[in-house]
Backbone as CSV, one residue per row, in Angstrom:
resi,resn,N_x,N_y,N_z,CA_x,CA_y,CA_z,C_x,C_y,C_z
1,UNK,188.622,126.006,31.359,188.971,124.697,31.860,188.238,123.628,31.064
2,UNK,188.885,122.468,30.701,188.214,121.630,30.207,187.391,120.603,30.783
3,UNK,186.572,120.125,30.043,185.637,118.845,30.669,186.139,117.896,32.036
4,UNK,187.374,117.554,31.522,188.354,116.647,31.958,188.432,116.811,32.948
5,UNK,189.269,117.957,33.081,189.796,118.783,34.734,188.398,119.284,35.375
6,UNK,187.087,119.752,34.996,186.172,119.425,35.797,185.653,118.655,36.511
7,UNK,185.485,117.301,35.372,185.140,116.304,35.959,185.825,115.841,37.103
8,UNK,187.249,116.131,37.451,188.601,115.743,37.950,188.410,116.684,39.251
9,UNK,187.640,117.745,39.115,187.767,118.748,39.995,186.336,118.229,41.309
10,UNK,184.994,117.887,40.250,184.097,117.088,40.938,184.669,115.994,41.734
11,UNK,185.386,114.818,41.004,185.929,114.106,41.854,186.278,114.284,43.684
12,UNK,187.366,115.060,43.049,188.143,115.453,44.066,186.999,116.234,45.148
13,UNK,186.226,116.904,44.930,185.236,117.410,45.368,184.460,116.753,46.519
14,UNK,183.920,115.432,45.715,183.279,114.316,46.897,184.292,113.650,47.307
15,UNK,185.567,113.107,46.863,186.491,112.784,47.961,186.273,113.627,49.118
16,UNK,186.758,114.884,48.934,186.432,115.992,50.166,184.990,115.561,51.419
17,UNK,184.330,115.818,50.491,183.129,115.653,51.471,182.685,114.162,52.247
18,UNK,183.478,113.387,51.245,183.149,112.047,51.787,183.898,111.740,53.354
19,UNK,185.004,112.246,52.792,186.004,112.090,54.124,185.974,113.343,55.258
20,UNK,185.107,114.158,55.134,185.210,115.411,56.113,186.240,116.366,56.006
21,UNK,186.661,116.675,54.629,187.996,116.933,54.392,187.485,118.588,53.546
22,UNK,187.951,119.663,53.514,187.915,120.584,52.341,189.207,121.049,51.562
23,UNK,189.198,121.206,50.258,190.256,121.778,48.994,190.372,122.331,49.647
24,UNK,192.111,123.051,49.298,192.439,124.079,49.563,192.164,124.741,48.978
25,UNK,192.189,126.441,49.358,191.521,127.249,49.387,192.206,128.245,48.731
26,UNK,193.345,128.121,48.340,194.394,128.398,47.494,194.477,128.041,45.997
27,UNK,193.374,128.997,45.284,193.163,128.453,44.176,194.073,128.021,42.712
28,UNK,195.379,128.860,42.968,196.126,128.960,42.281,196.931,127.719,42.320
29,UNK,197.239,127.270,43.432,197.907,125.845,43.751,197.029,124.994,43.538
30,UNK,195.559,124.826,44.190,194.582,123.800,43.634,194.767,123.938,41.983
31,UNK,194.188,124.882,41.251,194.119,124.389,39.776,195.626,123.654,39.422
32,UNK,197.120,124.020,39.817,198.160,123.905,39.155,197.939,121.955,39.483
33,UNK,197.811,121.719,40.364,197.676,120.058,40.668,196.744,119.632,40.110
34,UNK,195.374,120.034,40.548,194.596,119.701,39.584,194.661,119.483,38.265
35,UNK,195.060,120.355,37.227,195.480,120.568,35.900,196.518,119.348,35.673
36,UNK,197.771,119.395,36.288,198.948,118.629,36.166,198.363,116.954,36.337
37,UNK,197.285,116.921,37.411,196.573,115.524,37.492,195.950,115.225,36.592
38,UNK,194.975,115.882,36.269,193.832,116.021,34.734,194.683,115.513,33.811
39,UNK,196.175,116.366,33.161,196.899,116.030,32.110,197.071,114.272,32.339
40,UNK,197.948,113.913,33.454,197.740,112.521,33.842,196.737,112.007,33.791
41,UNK,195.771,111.692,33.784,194.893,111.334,33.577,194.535,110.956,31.928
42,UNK,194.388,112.286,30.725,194.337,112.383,30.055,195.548,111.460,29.209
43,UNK,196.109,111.716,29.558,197.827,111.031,28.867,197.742,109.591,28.817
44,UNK,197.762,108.919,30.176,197.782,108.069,30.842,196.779,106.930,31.492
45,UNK,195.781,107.284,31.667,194.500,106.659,31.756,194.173,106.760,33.498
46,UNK,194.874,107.378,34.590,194.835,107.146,35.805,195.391,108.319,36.152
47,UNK,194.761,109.322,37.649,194.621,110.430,38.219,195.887,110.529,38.870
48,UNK,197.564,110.154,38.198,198.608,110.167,39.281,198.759,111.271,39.577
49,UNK,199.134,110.875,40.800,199.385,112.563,41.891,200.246,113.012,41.290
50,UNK,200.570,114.748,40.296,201.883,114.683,40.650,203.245,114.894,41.244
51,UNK,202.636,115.637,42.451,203.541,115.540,43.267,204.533,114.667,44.069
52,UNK,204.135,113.260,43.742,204.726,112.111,44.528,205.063,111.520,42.914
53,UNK,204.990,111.865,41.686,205.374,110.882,40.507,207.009,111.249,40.691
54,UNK,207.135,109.979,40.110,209.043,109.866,40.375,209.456,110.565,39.281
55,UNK,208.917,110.335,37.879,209.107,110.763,36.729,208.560,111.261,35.344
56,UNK,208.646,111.619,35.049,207.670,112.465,34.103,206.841,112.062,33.567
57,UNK,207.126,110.126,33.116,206.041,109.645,32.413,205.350,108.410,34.003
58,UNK,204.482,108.725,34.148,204.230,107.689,35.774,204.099,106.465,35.143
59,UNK,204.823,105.689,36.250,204.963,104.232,36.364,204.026,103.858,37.480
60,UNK,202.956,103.155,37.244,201.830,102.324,37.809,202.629,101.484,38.905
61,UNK,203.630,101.088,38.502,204.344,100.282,39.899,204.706,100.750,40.614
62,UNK,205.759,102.225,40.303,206.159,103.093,41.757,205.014,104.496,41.873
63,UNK,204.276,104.991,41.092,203.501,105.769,41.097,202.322,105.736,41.863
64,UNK,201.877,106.944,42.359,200.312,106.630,42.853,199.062,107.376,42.309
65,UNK,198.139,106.950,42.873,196.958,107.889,42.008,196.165,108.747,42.838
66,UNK,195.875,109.770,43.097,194.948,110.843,44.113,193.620,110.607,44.075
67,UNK,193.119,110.119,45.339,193.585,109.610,46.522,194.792,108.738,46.666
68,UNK,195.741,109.158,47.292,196.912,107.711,47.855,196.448,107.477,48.842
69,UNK,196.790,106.319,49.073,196.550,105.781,50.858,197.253,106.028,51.891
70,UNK,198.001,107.139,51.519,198.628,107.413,52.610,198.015,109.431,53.081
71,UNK,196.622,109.208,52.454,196.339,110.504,52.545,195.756,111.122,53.831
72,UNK,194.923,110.113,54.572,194.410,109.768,56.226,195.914,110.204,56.914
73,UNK,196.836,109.711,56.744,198.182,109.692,58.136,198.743,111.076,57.616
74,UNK,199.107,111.831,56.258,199.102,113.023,55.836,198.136,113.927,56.344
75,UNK,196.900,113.535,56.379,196.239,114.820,56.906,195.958,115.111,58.901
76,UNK,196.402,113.673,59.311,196.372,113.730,60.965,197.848,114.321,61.385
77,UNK,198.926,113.627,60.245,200.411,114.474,60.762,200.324,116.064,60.714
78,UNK,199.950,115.854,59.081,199.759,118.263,59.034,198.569,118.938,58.914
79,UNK,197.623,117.871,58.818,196.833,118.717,58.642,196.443,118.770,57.221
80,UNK,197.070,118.726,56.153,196.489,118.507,54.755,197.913,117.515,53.964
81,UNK,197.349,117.386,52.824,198.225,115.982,52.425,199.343,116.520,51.980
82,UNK,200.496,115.896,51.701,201.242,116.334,51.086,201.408,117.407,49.685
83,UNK,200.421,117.026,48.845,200.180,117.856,47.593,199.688,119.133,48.216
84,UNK,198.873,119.266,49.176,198.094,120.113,49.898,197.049,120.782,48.838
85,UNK,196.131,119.489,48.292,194.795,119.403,47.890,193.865,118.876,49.025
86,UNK,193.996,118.426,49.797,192.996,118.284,50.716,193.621,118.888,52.251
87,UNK,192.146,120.356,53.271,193.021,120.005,54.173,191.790,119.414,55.221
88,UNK,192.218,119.524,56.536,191.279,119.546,57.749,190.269,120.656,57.388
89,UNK,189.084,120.208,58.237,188.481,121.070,57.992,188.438,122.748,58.993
């Protein structure tokens, strides 16, 4: 794994803890988002989710970046967010 997606992985890491939240535990799906975010990141200059990108290259206007703000009402509706990188604990 590279620097990048570590650093990306720390991130995401204290998001977790900040909010009372833990990664899923499903490592194979965590790295594939992770990775796919990292690349965004790398490409692009900003962590877009990509599970919610409309299109291959993200647009800053309809795109979002992980954390979205809609990640609080995602994790009280199921329980973990839509990407299902973060769940309850």
């Amino acid at each position: 794994m590279s620097m990048t997606y570590e650093k990306n992985l720390e991130r995401l890491q204290t998001v977790a803890l900040t909010k009372g939240l833990r990664l899923n535990a499903d490592n194979s799906r965590l790295e594939k988002v992770i990775g796919m975010m990292t690349d965004n990141f790398s490409q692009h200059g900003l962590h877009y989710c990509p599970c919610k990108q409309q299109s291959d290259i993200p647009q800053p206007e309809v795109d979002v970046t992980c954390p979205c703000e809609n990640l609080n009402k995602e994790i009280e509706a199921q329980g973990h967010c839509k990407c299902r990188v973060f769940y309850t604990k």
